[in-house]
mmJSON file of the N, C-alpha and C atoms, coordinates in Angstrom:
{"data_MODEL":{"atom_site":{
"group_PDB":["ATOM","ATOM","ATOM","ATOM","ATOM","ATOM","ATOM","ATOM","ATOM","ATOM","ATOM","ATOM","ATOM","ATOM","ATOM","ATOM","ATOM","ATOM","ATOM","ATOM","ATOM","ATOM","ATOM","ATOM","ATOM","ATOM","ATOM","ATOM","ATOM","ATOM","ATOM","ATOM","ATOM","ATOM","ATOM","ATOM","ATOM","ATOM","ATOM","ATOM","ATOM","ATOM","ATOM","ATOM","ATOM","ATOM","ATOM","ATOM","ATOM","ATOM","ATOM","ATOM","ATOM","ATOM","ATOM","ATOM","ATOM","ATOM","ATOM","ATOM","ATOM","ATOM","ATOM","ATOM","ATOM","ATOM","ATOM","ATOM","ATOM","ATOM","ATOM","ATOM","ATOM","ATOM","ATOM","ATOM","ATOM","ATOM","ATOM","ATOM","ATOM","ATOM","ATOM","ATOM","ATOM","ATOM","ATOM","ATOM","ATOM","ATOM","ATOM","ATOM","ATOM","ATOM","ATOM","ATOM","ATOM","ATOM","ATOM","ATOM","ATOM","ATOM","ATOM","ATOM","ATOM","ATOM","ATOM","ATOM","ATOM","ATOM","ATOM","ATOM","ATOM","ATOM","ATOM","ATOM","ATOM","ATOM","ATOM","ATOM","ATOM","ATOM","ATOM","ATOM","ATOM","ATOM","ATOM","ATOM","ATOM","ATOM","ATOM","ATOM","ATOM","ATOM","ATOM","ATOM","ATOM","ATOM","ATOM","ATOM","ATOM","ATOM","ATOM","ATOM","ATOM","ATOM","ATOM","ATOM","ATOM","ATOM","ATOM","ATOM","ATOM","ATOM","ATOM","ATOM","ATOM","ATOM","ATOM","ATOM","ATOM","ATOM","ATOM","ATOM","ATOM","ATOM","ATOM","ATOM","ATOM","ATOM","ATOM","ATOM","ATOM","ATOM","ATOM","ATOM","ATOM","ATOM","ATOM","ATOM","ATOM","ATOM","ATOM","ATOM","ATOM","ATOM","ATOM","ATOM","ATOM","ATOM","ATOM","ATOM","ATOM","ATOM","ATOM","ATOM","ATOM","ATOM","ATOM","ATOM","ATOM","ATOM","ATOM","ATOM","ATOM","ATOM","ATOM","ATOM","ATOM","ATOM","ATOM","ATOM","ATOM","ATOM","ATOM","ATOM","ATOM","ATOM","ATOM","ATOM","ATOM","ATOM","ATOM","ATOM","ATOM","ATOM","ATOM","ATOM"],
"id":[1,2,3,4,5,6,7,8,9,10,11,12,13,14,15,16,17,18,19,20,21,22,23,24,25,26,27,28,29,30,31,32,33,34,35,36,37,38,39,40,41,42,43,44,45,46,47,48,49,50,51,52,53,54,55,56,57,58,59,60,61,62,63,64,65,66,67,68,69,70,71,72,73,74,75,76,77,78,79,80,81,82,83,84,85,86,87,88,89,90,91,92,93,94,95,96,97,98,99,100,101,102,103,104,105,106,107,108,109,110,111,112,113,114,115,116,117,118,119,120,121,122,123,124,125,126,127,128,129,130,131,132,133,134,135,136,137,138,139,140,141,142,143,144,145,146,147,148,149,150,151,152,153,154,155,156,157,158,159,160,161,162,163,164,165,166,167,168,169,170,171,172,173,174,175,176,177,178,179,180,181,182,183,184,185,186,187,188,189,190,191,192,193,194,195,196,197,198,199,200,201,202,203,204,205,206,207,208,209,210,211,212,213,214,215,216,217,218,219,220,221,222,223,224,225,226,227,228],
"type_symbol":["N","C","C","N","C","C","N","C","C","N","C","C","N","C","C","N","C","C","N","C","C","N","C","C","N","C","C","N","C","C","N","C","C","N","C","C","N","C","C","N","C","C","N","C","C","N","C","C","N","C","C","N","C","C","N","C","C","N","C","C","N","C","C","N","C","C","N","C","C","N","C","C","N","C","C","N","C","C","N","C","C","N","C","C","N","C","C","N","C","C","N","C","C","N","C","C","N","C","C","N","C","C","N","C","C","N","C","C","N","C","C","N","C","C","N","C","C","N","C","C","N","C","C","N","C","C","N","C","C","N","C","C","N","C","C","N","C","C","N","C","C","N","C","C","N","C","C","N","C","C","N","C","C","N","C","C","N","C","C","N","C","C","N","C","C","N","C","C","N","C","C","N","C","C","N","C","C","N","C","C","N","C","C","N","C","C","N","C","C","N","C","C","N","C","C","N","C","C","N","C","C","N","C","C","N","C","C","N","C","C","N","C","C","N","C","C","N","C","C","N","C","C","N","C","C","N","C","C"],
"label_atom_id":["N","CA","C","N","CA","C","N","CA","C","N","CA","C","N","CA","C","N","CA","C","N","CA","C","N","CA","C","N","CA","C","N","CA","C","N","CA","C","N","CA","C","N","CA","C","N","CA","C","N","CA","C","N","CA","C","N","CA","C","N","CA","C","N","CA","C","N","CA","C","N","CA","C","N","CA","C","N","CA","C","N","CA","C","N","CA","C","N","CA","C","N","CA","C","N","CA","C","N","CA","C","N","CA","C","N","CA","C","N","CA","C","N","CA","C","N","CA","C","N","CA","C","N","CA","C","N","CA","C","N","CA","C","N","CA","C","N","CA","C","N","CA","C","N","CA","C","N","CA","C","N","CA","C","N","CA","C","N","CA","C","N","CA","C","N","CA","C","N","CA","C","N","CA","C","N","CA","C","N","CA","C","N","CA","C","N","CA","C","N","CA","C","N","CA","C","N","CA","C","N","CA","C","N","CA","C","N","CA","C","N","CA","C","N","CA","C","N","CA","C","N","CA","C","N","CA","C","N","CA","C","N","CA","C","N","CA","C","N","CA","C","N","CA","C","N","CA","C","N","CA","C","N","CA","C","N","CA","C","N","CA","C","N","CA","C"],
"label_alt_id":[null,null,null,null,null,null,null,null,null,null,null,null,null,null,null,null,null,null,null,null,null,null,null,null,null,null,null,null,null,null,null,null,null,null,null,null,null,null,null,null,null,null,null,null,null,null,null,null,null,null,null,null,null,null,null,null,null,null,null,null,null,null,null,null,null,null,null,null,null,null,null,null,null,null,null,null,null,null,null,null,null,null,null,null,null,null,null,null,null,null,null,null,null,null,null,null,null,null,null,null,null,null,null,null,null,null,null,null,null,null,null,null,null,null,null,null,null,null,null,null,null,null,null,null,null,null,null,null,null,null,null,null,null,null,null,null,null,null,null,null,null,null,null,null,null,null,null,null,null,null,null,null,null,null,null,null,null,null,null,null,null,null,null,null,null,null,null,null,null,null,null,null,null,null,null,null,null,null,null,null,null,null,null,null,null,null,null,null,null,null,null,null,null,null,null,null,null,null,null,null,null,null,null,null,null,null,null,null,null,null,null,null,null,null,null,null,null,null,null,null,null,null,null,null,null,null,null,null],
"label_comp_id":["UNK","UNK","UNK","UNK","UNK","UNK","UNK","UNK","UNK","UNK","UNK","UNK","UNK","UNK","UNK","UNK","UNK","UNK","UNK","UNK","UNK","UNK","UNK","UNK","UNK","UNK","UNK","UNK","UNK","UNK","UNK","UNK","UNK","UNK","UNK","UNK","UNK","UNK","UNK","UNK","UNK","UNK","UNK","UNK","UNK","UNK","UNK","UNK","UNK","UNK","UNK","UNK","UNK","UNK","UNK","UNK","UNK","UNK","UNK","UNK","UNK","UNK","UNK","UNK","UNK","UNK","UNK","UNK","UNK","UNK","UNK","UNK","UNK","UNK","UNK","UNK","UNK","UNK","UNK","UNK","UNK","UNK","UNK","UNK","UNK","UNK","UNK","UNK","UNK","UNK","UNK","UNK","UNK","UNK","UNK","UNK","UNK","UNK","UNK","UNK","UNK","UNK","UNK","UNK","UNK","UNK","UNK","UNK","UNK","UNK","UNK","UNK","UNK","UNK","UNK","UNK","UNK","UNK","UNK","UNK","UNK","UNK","UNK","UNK","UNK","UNK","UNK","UNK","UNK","UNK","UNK","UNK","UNK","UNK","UNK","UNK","UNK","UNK","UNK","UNK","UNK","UNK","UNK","UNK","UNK","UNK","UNK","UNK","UNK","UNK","UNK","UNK","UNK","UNK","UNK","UNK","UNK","UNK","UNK","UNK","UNK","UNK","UNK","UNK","UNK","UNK","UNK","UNK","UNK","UNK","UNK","UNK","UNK","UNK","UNK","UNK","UNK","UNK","UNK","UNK","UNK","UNK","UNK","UNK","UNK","UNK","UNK","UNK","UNK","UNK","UNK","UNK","UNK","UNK","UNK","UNK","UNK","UNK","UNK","UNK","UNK","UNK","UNK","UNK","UNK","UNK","UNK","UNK","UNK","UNK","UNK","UNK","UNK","UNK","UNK","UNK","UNK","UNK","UNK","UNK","UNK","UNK","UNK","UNK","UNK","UNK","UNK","UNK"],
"label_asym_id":["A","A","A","A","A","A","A","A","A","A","A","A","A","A","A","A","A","A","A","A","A","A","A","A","A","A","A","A","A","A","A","A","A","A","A","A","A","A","A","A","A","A","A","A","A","A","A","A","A","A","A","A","A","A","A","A","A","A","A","A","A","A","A","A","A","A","A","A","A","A","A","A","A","A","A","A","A","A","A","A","A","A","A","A","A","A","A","A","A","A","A","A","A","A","A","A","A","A","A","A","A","A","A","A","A","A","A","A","A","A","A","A","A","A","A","A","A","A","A","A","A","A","A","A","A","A","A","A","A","A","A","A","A","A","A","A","A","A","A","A","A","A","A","A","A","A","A","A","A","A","A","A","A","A","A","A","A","A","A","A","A","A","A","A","A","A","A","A","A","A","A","A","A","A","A","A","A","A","A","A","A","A","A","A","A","A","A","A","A","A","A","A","A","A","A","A","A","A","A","A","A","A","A","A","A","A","A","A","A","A","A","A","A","A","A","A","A","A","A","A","A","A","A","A","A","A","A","A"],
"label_entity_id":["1","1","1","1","1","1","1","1","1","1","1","1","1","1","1","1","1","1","1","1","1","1","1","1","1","1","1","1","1","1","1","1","1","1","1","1","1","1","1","1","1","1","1","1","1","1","1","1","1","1","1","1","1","1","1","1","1","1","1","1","1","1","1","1","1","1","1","1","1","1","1","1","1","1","1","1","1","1","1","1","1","1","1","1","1","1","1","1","1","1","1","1","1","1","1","1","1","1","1","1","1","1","1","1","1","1","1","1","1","1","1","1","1","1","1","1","1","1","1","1","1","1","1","1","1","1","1","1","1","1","1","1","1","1","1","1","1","1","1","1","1","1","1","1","1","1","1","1","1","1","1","1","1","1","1","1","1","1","1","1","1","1","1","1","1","1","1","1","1","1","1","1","1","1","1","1","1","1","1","1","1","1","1","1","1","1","1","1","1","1","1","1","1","1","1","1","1","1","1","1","1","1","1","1","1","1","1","1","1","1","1","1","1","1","1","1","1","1","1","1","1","1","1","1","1","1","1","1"],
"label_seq_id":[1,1,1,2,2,2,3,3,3,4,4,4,5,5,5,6,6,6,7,7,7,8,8,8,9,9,9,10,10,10,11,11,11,12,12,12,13,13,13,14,14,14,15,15,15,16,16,16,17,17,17,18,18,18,19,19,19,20,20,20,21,21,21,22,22,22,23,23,23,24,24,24,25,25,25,26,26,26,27,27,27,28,28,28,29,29,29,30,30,30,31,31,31,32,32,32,33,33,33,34,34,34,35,35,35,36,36,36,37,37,37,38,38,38,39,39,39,40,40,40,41,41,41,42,42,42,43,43,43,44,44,44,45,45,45,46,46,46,47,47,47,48,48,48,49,49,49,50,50,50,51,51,51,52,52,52,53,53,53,54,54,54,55,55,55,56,56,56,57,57,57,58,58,58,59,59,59,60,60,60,61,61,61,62,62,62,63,63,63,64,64,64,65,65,65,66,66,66,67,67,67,68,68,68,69,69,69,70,70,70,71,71,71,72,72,72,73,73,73,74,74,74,75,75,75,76,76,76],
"pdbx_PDB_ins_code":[null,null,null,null,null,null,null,null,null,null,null,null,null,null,null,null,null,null,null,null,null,null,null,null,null,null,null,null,null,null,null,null,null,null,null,null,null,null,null,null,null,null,null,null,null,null,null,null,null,null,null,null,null,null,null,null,null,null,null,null,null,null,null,null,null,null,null,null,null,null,null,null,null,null,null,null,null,null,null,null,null,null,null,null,null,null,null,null,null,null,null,null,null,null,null,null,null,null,null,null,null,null,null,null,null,null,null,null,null,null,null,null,null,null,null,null,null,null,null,null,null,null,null,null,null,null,null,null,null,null,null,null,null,null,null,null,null,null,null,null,null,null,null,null,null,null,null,null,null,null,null,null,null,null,null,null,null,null,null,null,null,null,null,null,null,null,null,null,null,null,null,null,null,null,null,null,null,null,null,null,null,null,null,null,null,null,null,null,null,null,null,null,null,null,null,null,null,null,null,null,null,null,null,null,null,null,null,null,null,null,null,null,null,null,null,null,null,null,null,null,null,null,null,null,null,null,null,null],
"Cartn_x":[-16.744,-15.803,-14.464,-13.646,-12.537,-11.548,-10.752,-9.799,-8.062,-7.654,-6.439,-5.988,-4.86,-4.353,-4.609,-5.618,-5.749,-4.478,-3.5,-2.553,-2.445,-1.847,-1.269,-0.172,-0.086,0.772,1.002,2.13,2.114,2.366,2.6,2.268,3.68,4.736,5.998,6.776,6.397,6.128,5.406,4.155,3.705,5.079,5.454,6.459,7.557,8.078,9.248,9.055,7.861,7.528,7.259,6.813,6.534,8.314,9.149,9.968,11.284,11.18,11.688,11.33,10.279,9.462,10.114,9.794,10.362,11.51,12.582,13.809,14.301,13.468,13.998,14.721,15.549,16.415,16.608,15.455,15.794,14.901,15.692,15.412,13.693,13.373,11.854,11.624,11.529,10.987,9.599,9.793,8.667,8.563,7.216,6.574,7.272,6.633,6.656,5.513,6.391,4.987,3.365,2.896,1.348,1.393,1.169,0.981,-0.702,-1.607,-2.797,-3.319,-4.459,-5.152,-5.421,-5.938,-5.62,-3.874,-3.541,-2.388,-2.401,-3.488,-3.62,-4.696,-5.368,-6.215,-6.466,-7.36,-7.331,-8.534,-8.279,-9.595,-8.728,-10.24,-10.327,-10.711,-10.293,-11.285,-12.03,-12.422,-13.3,-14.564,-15.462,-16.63,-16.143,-15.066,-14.763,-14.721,-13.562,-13.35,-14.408,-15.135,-16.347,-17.845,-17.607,-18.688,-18.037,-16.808,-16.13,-14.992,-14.791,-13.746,-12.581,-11.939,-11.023,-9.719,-8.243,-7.49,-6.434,-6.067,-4.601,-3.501,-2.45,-1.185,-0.57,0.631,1.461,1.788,1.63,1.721,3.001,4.145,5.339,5.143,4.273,3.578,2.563,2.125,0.541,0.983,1.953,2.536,3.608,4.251,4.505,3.773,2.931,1.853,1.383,0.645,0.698,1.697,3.042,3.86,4.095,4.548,4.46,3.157,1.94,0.597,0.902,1.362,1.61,2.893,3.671,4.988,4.498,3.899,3.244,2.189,1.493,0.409,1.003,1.98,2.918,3.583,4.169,4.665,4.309,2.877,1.387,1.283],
"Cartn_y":[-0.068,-0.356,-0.777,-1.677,-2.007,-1.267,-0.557,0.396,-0.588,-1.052,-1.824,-2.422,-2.86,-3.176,-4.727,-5.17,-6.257,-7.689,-7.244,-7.933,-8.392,-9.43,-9.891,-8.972,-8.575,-7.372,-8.28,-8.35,-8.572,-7.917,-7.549,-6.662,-6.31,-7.398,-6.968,-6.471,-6.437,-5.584,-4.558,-4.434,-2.518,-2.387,-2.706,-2.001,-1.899,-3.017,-2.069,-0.986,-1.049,0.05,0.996,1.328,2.559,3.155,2.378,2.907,3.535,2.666,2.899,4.234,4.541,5.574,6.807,6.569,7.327,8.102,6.943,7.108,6.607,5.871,4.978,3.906,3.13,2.319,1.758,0.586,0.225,-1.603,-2.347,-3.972,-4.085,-4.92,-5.434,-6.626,-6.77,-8.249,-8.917,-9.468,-10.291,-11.615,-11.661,-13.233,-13.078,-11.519,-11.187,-11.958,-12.202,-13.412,-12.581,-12.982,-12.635,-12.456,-12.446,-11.929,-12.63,-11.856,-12.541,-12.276,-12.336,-12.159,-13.196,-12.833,-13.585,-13.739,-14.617,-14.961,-13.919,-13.551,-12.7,-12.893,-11.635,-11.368,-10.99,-11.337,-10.638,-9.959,-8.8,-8.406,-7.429,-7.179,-6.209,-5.052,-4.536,-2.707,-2.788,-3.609,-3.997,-2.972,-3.202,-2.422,-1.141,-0.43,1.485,1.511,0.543,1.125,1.021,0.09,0.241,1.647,1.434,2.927,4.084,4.182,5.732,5.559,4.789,4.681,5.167,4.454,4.946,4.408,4.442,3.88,3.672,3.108,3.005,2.94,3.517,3.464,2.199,2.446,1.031,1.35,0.65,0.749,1.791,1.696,2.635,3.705,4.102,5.569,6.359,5.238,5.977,6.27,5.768,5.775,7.101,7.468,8.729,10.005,10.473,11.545,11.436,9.963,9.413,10.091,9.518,10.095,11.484,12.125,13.475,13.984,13.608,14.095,14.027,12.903,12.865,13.401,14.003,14.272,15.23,16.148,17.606,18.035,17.033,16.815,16.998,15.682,16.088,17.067,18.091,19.343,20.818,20.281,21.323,21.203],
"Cartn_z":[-2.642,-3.709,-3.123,-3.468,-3.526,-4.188,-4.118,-4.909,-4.273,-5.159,-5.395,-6.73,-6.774,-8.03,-8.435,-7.616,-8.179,-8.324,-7.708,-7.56,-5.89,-5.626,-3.984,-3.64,-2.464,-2.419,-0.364,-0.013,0.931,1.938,3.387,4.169,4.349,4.259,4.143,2.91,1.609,0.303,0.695,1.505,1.483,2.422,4.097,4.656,3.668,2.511,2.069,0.53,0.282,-0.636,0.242,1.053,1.988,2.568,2.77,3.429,2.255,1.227,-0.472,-0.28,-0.813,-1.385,-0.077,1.387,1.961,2.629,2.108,1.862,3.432,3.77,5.018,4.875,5.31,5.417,6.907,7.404,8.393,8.345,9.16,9.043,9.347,8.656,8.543,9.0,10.652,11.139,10.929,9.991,9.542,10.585,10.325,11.364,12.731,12.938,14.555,15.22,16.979,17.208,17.777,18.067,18.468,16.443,15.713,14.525,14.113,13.878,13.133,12.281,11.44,10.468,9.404,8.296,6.935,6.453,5.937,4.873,4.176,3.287,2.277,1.791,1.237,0.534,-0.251,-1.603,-2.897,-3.578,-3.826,-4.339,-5.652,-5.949,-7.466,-7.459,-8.423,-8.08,-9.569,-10.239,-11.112,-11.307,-9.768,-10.042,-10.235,-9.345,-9.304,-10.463,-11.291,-12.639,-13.093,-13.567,-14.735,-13.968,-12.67,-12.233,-12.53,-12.744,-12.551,-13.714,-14.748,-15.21,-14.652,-13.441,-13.204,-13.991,-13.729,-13.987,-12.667,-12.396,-11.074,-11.178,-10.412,-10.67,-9.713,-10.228,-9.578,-7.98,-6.702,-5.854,-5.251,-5.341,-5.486,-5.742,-7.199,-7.693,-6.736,-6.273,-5.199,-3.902,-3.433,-2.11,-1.815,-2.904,-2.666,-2.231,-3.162,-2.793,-1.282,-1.115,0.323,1.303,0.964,2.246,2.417,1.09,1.006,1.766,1.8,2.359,4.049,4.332,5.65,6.304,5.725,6.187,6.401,5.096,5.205,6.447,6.784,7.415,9.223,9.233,10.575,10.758,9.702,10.26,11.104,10.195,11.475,12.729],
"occupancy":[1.0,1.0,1.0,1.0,1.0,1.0,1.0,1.0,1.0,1.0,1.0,1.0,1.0,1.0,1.0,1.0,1.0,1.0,1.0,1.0,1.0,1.0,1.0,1.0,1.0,1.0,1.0,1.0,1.0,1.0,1.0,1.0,1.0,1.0,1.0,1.0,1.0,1.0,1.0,1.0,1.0,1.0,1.0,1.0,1.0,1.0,1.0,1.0,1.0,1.0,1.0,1.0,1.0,1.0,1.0,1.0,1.0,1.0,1.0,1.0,1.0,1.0,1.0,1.0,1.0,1.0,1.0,1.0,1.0,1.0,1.0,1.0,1.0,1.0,1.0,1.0,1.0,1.0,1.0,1.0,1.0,1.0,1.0,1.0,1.0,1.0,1.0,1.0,1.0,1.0,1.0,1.0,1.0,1.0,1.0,1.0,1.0,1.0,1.0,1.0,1.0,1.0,1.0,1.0,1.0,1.0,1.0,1.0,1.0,1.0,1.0,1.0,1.0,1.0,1.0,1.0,1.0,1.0,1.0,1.0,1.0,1.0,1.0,1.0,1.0,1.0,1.0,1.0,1.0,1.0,1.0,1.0,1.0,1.0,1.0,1.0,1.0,1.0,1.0,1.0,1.0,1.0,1.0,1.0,1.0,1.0,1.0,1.0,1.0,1.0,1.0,1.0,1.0,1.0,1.0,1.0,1.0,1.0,1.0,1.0,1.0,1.0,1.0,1.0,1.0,1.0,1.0,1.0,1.0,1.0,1.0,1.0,1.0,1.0,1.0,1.0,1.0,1.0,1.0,1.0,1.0,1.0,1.0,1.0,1.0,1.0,1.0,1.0,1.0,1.0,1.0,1.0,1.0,1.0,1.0,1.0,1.0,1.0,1.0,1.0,1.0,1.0,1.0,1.0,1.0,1.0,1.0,1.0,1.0,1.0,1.0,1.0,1.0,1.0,1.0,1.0,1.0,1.0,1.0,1.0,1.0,1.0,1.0,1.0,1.0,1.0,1.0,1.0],
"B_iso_or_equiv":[0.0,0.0,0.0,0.0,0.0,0.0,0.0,0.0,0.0,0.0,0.0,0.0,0.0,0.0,0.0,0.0,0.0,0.0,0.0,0.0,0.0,0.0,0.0,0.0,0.0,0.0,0.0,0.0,0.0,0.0,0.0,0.0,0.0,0.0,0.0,0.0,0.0,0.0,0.0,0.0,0.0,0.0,0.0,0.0,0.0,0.0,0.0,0.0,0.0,0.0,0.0,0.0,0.0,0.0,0.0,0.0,0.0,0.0,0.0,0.0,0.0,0.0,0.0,0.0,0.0,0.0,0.0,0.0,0.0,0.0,0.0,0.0,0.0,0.0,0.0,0.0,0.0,0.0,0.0,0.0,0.0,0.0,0.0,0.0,0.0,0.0,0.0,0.0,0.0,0.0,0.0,0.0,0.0,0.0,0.0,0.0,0.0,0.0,0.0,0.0,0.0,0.0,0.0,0.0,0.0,0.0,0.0,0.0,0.0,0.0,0.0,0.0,0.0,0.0,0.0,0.0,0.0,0.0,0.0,0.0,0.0,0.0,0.0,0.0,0.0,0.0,0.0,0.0,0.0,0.0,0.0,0.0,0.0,0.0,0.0,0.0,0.0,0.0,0.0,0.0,0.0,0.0,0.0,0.0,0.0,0.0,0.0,0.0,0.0,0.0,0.0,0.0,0.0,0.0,0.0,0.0,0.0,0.0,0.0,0.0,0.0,0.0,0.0,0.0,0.0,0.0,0.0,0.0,0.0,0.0,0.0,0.0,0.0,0.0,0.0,0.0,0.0,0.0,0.0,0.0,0.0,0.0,0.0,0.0,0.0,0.0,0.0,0.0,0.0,0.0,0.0,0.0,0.0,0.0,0.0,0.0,0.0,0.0,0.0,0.0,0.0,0.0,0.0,0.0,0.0,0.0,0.0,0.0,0.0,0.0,0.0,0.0,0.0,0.0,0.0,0.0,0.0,0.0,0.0,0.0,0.0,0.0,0.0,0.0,0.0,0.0,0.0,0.0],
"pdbx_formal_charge":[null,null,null,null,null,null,null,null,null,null,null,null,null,null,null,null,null,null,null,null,null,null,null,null,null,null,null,null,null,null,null,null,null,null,null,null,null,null,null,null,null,null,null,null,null,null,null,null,null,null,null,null,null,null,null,null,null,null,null,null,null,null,null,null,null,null,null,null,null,null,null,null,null,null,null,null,null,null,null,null,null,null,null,null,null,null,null,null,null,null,null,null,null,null,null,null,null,null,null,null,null,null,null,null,null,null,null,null,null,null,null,null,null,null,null,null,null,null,null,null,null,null,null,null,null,null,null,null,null,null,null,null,null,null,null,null,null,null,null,null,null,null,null,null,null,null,null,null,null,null,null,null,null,null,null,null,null,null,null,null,null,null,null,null,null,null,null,null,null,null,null,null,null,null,null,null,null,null,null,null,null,null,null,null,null,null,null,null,null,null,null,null,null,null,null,null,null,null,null,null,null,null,null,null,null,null,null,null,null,null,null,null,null,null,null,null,null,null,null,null,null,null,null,null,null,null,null,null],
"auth_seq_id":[1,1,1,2,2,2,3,3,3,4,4,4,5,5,5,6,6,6,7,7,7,8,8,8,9,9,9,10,10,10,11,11,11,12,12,12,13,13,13,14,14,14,15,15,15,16,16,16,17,17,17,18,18,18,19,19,19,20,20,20,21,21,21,22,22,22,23,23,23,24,24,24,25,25,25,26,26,26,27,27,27,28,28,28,29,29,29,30,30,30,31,31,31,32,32,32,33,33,33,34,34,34,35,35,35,36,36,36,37,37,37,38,38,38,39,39,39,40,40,40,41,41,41,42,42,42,43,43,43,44,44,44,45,45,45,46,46,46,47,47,47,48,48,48,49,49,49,50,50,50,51,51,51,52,52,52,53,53,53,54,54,54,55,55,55,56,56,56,57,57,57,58,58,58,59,59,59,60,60,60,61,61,61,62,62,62,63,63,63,64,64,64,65,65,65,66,66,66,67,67,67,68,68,68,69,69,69,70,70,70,71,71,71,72,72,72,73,73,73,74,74,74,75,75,75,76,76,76],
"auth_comp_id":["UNK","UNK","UNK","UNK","UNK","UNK","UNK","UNK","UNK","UNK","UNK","UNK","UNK","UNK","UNK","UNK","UNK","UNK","UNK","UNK","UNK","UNK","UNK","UNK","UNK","UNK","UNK","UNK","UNK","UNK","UNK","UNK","UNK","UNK","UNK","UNK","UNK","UNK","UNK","UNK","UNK","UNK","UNK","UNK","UNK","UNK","UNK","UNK","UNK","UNK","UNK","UNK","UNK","UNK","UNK","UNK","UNK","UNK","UNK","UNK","UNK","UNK","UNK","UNK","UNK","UNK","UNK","UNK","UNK","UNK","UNK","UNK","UNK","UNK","UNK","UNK","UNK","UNK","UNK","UNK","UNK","UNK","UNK","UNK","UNK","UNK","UNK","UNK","UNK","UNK","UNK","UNK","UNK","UNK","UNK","UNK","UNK","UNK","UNK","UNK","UNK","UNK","UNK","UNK","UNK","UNK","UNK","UNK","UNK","UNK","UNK","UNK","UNK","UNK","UNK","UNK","UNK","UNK","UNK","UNK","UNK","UNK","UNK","UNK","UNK","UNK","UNK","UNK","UNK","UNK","UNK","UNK","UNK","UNK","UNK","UNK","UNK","UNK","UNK","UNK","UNK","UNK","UNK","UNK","UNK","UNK","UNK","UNK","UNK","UNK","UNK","UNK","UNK","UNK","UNK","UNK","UNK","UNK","UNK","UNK","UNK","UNK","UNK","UNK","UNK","UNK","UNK","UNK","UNK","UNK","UNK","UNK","UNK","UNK","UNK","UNK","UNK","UNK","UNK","UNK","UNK","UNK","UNK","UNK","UNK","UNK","UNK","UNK","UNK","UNK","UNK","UNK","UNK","UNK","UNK","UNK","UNK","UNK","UNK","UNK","UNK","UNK","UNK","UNK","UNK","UNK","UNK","UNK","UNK","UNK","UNK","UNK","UNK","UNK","UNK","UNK","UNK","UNK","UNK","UNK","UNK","UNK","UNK","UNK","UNK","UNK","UNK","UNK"],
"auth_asym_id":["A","A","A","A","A","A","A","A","A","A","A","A","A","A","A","A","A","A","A","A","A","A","A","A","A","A","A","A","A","A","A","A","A","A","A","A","A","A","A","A","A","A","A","A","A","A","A","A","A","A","A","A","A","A","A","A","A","A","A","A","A","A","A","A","A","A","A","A","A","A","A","A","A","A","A","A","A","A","A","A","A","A","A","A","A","A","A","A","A","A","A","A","A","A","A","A","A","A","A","A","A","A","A","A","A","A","A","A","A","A","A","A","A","A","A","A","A","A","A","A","A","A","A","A","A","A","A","A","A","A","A","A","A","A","A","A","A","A","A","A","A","A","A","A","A","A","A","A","A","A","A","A","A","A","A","A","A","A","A","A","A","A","A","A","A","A","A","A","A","A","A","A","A","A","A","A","A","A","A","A","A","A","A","A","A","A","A","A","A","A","A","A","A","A","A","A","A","A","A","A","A","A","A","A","A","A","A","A","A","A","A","A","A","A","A","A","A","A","A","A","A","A","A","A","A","A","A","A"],
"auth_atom_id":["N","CA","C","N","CA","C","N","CA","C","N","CA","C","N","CA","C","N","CA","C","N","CA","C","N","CA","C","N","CA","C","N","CA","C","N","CA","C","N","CA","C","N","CA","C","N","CA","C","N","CA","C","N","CA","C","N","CA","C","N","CA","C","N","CA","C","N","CA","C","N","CA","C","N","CA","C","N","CA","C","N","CA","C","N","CA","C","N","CA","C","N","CA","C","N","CA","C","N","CA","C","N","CA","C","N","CA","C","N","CA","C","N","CA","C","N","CA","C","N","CA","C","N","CA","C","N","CA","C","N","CA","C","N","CA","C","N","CA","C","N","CA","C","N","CA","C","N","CA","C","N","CA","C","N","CA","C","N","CA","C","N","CA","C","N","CA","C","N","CA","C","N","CA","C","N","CA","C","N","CA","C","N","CA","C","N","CA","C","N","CA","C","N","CA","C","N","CA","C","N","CA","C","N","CA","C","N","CA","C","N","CA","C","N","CA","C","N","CA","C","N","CA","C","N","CA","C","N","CA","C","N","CA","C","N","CA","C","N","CA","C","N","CA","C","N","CA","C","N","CA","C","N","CA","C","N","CA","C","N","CA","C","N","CA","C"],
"pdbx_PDB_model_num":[1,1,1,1,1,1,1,1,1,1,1,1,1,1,1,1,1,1,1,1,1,1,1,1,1,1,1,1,1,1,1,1,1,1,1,1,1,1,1,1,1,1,1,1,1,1,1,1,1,1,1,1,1,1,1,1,1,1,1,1,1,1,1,1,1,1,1,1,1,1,1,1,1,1,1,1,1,1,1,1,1,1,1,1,1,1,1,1,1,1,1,1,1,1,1,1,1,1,1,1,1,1,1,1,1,1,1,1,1,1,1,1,1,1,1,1,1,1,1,1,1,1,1,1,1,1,1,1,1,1,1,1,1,1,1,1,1,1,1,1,1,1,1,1,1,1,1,1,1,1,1,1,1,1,1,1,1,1,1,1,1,1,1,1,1,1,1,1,1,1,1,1,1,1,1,1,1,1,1,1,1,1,1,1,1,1,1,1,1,1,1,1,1,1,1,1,1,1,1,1,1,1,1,1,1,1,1,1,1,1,1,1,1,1,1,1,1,1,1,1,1,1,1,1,1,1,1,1]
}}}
């Protein structure tokens, strides 16, 4: 299954929703060189929802619990 919002979300949008959310404040060098992969990619979470009725929250919303999990996680 694919679990995402079905929207384009770019890799420099997750670094500054991740650092938002974590209350970081530091510069984001984009189109660092060696850089590879896809442009972007798009998918759906279509099938999860209709197998599991799920529903998803907005990227910003899900990424908290996230960091909180890992902040908590690094203090062990």
């Amino acid at each position: 299954f694919n679990v995402c919002t079905g929207q384009t979300t770019t890799l420099e949008r997750l670094a500054e929703t991740v650092m938002h959310v974590a209350g970081v404040h530091k510069r984001i060098e984009a189109g660092a060189p060696g850089g590879f992969g896809p442009h972007r990619r798009i998918a759906t979470s279509n099938r999860i929802k209709t197998a599991m009725g799920l529903e998803f929250t907005s990227l910003d919303k899900g990424m908290k619990p996230t960091i909180e999990w890992y902040r908590h996680a690094l203090e062990q």
